[in-house]
PDB file with SEQRES, HELIX, SHEET and CRYST1 records, atoms N, CA, C and O in Angstrom:
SEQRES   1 A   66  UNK UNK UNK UNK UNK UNK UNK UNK UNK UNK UNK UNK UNK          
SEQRES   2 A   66  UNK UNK UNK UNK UNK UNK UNK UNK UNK UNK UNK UNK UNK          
SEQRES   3 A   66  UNK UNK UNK UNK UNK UNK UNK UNK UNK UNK UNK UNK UNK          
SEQRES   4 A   66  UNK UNK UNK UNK UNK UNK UNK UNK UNK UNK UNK UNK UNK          
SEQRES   5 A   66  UNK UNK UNK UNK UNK UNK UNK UNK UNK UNK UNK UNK UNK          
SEQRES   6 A   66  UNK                                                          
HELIX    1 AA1 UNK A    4  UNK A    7  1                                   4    
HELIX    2 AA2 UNK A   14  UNK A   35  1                                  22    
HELIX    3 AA3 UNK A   42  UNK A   60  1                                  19    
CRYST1    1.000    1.000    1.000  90.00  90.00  90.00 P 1           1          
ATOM      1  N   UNK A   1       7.215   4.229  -4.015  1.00  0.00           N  
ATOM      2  CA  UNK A   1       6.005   4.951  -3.697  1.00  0.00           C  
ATOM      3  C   UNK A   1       5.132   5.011  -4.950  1.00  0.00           C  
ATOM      4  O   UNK A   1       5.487   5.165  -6.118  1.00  0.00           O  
ATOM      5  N   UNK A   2       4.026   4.870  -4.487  1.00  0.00           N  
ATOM      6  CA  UNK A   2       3.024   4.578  -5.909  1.00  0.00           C  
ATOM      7  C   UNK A   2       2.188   5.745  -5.933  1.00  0.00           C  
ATOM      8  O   UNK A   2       1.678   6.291  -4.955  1.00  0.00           O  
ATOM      9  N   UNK A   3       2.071   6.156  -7.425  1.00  0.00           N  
ATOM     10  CA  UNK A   3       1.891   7.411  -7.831  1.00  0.00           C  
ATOM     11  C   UNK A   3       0.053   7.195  -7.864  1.00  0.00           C  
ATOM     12  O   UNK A   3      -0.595   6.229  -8.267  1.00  0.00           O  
ATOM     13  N   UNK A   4      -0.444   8.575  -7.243  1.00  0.00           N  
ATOM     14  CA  UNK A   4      -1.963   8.580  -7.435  1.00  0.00           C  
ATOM     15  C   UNK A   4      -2.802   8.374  -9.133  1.00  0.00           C  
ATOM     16  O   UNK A   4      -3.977   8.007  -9.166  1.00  0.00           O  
ATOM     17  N   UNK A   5      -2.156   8.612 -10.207  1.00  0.00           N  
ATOM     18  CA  UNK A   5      -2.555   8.381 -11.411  1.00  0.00           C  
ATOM     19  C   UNK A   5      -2.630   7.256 -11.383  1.00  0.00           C  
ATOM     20  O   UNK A   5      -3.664   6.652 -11.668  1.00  0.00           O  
ATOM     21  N   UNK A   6      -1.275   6.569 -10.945  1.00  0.00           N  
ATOM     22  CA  UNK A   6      -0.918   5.159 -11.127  1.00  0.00           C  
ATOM     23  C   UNK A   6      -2.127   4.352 -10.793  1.00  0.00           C  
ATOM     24  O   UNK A   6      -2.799   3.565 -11.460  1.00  0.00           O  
ATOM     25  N   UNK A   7      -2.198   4.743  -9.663  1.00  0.00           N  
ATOM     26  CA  UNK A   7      -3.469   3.753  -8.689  1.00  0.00           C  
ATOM     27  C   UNK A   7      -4.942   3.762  -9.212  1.00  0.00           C  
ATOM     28  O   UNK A   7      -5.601   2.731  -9.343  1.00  0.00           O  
ATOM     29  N   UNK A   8      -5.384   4.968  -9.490  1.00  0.00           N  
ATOM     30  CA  UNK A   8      -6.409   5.118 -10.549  1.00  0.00           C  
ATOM     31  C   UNK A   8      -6.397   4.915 -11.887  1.00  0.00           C  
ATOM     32  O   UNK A   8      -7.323   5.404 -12.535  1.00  0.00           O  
ATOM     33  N   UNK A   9      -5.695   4.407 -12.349  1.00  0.00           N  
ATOM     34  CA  UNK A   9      -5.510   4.048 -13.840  1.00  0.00           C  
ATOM     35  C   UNK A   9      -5.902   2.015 -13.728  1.00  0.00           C  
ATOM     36  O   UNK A   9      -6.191   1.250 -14.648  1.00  0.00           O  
ATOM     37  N   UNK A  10      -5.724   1.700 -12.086  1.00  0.00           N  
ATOM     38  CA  UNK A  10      -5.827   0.001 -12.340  1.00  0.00           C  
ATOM     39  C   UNK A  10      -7.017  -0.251 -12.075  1.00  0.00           C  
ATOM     40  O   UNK A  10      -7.683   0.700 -11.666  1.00  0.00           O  
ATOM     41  N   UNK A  11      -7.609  -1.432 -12.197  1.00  0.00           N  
ATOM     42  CA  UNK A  11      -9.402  -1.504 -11.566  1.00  0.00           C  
ATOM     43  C   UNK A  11      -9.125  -2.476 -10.331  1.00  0.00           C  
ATOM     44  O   UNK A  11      -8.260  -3.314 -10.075  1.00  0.00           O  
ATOM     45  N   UNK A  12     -10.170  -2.016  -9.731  1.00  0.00           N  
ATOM     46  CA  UNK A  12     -10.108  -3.047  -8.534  1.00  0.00           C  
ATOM     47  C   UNK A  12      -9.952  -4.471  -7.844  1.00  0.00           C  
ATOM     48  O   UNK A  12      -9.887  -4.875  -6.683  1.00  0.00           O  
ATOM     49  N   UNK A  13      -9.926  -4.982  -8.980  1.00  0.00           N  
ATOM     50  CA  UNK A  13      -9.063  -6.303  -8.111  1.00  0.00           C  
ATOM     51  C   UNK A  13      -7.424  -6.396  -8.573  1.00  0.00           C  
ATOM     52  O   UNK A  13      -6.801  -7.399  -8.226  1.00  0.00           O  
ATOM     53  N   UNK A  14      -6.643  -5.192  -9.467  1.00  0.00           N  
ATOM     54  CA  UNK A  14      -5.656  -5.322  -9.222  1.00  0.00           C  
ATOM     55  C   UNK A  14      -5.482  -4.827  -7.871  1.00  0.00           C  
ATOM     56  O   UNK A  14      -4.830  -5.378  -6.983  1.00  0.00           O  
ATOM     57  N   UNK A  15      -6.251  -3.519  -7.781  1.00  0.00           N  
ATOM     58  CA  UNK A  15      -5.711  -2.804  -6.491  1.00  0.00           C  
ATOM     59  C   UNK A  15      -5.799  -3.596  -5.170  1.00  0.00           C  
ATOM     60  O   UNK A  15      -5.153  -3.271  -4.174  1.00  0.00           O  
ATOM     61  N   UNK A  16      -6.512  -4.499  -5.209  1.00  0.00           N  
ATOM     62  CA  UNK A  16      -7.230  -5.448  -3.858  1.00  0.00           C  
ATOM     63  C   UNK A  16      -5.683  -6.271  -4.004  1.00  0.00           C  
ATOM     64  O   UNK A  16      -5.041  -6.401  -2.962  1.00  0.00           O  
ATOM     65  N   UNK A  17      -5.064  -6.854  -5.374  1.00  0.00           N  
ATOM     66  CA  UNK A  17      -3.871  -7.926  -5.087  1.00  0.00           C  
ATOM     67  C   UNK A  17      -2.667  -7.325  -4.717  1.00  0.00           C  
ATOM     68  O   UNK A  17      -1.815  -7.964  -4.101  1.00  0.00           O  
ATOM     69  N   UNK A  18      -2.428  -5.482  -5.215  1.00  0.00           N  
ATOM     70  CA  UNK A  18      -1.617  -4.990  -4.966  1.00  0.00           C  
ATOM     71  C   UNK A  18      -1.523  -5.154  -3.351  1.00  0.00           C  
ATOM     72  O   UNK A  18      -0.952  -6.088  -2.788  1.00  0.00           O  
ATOM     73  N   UNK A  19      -2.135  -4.160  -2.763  1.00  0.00           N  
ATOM     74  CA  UNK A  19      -3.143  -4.083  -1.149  1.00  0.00           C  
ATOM     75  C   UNK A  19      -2.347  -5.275  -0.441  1.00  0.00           C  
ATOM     76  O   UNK A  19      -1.551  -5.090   0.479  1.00  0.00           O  
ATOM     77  N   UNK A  20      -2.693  -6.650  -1.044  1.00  0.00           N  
ATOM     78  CA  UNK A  20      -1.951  -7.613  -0.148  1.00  0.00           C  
ATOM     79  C   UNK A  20      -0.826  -7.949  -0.810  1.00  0.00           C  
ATOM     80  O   UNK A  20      -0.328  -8.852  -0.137  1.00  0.00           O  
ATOM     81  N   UNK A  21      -0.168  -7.745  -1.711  1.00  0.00           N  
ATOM     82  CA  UNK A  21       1.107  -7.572  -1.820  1.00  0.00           C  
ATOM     83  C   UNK A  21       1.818  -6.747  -0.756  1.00  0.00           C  
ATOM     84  O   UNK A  21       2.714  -7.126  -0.002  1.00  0.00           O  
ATOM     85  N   UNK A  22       1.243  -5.535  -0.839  1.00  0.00           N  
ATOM     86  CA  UNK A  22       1.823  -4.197   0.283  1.00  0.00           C  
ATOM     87  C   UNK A  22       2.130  -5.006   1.196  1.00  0.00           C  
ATOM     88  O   UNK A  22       3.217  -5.452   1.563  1.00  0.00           O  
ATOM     89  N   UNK A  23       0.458  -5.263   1.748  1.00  0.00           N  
ATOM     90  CA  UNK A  23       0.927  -5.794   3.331  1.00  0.00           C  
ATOM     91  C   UNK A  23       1.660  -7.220   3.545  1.00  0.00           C  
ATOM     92  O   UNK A  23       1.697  -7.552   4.730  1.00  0.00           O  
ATOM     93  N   UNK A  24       2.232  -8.098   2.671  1.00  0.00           N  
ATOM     94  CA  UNK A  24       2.809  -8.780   3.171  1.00  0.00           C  
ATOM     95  C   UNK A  24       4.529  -8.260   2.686  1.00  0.00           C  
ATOM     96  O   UNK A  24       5.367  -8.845   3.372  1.00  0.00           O  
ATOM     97  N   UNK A  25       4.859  -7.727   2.115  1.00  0.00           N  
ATOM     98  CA  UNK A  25       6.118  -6.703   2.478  1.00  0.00           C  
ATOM     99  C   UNK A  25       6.390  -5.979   3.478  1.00  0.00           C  
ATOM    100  O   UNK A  25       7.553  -5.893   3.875  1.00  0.00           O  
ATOM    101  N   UNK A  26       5.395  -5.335   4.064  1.00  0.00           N  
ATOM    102  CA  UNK A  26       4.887  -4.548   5.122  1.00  0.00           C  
ATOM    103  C   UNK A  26       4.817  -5.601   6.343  1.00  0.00           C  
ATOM    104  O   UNK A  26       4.988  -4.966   7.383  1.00  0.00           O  
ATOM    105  N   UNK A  27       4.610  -7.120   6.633  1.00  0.00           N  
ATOM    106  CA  UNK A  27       4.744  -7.615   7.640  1.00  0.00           C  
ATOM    107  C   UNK A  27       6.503  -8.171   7.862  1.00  0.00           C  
ATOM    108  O   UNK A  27       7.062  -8.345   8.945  1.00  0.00           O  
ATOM    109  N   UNK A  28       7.134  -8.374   6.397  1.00  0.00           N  
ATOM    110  CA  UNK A  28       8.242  -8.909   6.612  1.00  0.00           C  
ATOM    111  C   UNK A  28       8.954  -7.995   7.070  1.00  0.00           C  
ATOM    112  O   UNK A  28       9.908  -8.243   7.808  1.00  0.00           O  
ATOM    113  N   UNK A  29       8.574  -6.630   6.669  1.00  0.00           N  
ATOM    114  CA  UNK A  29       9.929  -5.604   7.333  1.00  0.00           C  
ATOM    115  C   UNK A  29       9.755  -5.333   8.755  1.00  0.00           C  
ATOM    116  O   UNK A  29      10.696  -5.033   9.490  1.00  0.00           O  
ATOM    117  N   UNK A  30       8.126  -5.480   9.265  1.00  0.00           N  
ATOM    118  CA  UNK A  30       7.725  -4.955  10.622  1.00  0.00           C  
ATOM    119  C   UNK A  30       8.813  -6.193  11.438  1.00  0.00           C  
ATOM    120  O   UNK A  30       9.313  -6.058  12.554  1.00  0.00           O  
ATOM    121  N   UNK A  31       9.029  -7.761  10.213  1.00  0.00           N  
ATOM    122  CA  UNK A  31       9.490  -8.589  11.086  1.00  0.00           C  
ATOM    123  C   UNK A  31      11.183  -8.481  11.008  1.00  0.00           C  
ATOM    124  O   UNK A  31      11.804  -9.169  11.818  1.00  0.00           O  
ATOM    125  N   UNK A  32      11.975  -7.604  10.020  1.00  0.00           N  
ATOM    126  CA  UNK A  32      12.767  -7.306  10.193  1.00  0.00           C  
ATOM    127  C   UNK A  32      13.428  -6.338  11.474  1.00  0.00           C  
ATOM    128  O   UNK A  32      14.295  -6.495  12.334  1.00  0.00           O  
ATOM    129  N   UNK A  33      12.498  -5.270  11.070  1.00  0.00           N  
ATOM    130  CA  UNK A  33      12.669  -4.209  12.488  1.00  0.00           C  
ATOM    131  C   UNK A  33      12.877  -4.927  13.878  1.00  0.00           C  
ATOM    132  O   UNK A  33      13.707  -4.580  14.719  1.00  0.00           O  
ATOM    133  N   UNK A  34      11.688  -6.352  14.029  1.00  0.00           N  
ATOM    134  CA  UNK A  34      11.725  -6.822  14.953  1.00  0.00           C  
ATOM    135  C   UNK A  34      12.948  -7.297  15.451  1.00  0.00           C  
ATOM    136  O   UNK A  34      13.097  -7.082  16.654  1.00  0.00           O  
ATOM    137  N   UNK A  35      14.287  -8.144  14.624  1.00  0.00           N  
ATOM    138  CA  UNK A  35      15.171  -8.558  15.345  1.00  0.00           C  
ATOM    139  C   UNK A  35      16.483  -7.591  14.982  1.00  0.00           C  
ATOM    140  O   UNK A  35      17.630  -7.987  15.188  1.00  0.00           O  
ATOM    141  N   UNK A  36      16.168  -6.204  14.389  1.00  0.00           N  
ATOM    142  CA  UNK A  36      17.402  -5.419  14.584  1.00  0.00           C  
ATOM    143  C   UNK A  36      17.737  -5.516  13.065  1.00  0.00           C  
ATOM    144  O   UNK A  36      18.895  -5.164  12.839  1.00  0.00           O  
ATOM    145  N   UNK A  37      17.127  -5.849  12.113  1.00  0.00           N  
ATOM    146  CA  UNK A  37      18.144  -5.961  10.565  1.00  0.00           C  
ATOM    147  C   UNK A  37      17.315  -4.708   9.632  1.00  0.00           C  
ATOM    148  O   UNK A  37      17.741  -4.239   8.576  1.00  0.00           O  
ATOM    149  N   UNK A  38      16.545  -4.475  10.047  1.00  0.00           N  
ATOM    150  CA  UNK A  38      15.846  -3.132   9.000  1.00  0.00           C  
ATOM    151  C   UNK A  38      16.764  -1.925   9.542  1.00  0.00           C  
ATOM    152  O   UNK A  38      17.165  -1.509  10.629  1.00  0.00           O  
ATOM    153  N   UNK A  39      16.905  -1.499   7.785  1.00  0.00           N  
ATOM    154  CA  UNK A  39      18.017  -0.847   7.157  1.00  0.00           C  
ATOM    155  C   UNK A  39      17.782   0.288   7.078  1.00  0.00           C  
ATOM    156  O   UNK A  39      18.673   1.134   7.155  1.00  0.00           O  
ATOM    157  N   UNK A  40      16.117   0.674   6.847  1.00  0.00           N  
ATOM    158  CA  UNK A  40      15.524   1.933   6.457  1.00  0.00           C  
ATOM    159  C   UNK A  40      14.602   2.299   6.939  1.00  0.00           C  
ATOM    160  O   UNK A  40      14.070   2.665   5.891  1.00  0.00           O  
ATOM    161  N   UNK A  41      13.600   2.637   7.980  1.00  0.00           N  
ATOM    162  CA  UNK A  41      12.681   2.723   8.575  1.00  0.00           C  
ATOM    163  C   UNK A  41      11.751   3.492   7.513  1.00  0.00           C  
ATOM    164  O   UNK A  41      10.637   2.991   7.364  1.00  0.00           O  
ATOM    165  N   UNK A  42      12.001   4.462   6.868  1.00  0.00           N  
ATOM    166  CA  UNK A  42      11.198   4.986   6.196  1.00  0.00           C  
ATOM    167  C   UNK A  42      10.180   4.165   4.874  1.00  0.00           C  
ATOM    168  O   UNK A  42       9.236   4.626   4.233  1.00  0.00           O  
ATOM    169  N   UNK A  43      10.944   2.568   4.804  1.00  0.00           N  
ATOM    170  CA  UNK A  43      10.304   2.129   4.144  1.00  0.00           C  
ATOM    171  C   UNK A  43       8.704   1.429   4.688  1.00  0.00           C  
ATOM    172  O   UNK A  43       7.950   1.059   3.788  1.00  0.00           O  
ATOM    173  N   UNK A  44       8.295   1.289   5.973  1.00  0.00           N  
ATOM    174  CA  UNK A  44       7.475   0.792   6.676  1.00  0.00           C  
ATOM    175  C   UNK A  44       6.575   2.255   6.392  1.00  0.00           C  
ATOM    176  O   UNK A  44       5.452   2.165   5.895  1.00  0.00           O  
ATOM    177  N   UNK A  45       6.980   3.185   6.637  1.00  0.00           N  
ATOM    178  CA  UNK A  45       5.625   4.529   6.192  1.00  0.00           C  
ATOM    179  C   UNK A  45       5.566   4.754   4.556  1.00  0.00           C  
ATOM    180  O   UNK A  45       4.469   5.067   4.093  1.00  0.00           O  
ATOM    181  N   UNK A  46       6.419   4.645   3.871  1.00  0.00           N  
ATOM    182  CA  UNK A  46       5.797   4.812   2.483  1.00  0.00           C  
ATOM    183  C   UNK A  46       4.961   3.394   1.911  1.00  0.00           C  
ATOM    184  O   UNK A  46       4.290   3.391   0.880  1.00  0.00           O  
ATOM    185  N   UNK A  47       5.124   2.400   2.664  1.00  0.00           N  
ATOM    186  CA  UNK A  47       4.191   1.454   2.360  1.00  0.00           C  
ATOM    187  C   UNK A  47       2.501   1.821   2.757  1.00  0.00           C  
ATOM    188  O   UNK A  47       1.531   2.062   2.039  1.00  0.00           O  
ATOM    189  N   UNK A  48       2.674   1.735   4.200  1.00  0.00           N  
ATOM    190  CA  UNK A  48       1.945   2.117   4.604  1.00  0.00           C  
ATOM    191  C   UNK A  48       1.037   2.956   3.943  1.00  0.00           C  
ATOM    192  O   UNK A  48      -0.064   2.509   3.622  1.00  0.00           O  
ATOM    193  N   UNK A  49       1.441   4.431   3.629  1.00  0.00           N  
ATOM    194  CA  UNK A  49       1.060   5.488   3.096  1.00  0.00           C  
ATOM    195  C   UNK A  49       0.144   5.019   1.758  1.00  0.00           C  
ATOM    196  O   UNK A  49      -1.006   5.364   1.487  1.00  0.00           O  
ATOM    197  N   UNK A  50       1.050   4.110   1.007  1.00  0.00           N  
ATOM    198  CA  UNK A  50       0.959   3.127  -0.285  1.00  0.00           C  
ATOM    199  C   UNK A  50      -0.472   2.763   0.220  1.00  0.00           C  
ATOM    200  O   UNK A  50      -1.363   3.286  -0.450  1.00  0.00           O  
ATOM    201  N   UNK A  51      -0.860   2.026   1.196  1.00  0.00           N  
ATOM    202  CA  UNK A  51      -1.958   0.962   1.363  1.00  0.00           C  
ATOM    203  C   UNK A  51      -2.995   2.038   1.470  1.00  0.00           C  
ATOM    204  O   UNK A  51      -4.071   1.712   0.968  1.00  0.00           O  
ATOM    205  N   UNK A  52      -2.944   3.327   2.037  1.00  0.00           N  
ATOM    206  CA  UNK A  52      -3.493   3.652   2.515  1.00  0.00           C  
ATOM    207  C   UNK A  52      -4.451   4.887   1.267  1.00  0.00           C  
ATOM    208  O   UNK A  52      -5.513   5.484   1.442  1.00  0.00           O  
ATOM    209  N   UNK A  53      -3.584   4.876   0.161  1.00  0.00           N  
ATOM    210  CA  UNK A  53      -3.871   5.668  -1.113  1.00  0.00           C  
ATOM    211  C   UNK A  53      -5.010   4.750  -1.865  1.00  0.00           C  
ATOM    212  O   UNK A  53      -6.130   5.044  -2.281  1.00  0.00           O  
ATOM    213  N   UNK A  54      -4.163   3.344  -1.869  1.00  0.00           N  
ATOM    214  CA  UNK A  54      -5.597   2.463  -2.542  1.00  0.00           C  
ATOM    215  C   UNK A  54      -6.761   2.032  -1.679  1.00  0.00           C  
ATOM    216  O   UNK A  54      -7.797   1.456  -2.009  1.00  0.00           O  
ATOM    217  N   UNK A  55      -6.447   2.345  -0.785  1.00  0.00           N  
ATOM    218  CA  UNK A  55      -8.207   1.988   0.118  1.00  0.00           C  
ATOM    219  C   UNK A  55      -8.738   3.291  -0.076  1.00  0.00           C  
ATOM    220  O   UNK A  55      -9.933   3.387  -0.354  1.00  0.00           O  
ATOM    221  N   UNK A  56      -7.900   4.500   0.047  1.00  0.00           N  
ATOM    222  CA  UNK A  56      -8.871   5.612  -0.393  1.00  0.00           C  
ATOM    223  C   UNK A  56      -9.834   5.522  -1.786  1.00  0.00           C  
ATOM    224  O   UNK A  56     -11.063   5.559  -1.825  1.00  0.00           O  
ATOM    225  N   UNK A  57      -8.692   5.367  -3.145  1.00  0.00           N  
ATOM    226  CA  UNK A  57      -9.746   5.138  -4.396  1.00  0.00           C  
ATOM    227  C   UNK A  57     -10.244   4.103  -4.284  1.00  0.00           C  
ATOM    228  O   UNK A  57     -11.301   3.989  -4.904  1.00  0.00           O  
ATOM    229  N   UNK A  58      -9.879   3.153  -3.663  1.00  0.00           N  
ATOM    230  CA  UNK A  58     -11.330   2.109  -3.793  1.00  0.00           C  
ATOM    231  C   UNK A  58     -12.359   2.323  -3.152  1.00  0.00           C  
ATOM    232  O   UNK A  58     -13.264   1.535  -3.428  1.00  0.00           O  
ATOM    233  N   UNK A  59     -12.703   3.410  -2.067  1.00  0.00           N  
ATOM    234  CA  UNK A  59     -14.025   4.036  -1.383  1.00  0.00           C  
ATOM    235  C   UNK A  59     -14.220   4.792  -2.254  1.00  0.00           C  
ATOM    236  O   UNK A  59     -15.434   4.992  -2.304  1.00  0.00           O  
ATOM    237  N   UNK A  60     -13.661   5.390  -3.054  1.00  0.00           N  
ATOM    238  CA  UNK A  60     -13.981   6.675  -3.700  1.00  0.00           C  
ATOM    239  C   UNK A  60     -15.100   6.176  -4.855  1.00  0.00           C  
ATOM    240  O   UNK A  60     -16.156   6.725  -5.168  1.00  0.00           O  
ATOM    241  N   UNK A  61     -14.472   4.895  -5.397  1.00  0.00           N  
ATOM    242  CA  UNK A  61     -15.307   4.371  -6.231  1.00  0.00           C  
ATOM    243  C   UNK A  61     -16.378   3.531  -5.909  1.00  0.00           C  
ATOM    244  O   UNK A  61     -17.110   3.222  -6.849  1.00  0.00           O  
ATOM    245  N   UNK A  62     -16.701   2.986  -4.543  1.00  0.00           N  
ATOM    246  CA  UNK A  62     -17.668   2.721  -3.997  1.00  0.00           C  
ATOM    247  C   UNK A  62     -18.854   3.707  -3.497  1.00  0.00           C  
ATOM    248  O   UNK A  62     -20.002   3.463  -3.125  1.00  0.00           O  
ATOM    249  N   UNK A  63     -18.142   4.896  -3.631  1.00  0.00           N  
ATOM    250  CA  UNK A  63     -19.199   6.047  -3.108  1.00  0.00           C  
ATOM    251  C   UNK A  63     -19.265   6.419  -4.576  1.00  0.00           C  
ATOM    252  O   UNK A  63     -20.148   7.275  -4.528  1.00  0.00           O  
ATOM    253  N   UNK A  64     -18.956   6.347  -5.681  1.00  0.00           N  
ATOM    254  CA  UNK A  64     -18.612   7.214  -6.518  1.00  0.00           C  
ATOM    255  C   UNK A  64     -18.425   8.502  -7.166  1.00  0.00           C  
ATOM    256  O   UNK A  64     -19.008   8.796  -8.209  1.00  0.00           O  
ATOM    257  N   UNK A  65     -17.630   9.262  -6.570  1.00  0.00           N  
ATOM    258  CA  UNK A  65     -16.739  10.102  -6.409  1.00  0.00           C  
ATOM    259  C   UNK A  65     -16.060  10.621  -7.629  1.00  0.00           C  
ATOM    260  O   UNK A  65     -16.126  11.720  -8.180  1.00  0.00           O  
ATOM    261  N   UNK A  66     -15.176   9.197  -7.993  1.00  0.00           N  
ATOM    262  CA  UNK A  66     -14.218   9.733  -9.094  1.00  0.00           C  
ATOM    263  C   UNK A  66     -15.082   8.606 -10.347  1.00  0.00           C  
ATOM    264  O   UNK A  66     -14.716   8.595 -11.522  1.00  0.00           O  
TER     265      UNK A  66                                                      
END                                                                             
């Protein structure tokens, strides 16, 4: 789980490569779940959650906010 300092401390095109890093971890496990081998379900929402922290600061800094 990635820490909110964390995420604001990188500039935006790390956060954009992180972002699709996430989601392609985030598709392999959705494709794990799919045939019965995911181990941990909770890892599909802290990703999630993950993706969902850096699209926030990256609006934040498009509106500029922070």
């Amino acid at each position: 789980m990635l820490k909110l300092k964390d995420i604001r401390d990188m500039n935006t095109s790390e956060l954009e490569a992180k972002v699709y890093s996430l989601k392609e971890q985030l598709f392999n496990l959705r494709r794990q779940q799919a045939v019965g081998q995911l181990k941990n379900g909770k890892d599909l929402t802290s990703i999630r959650k993950d993706i969902a922290r850096i699209y926030t600061v990256i609006r934040e800094r498009e509106l500029g906010l922070k």
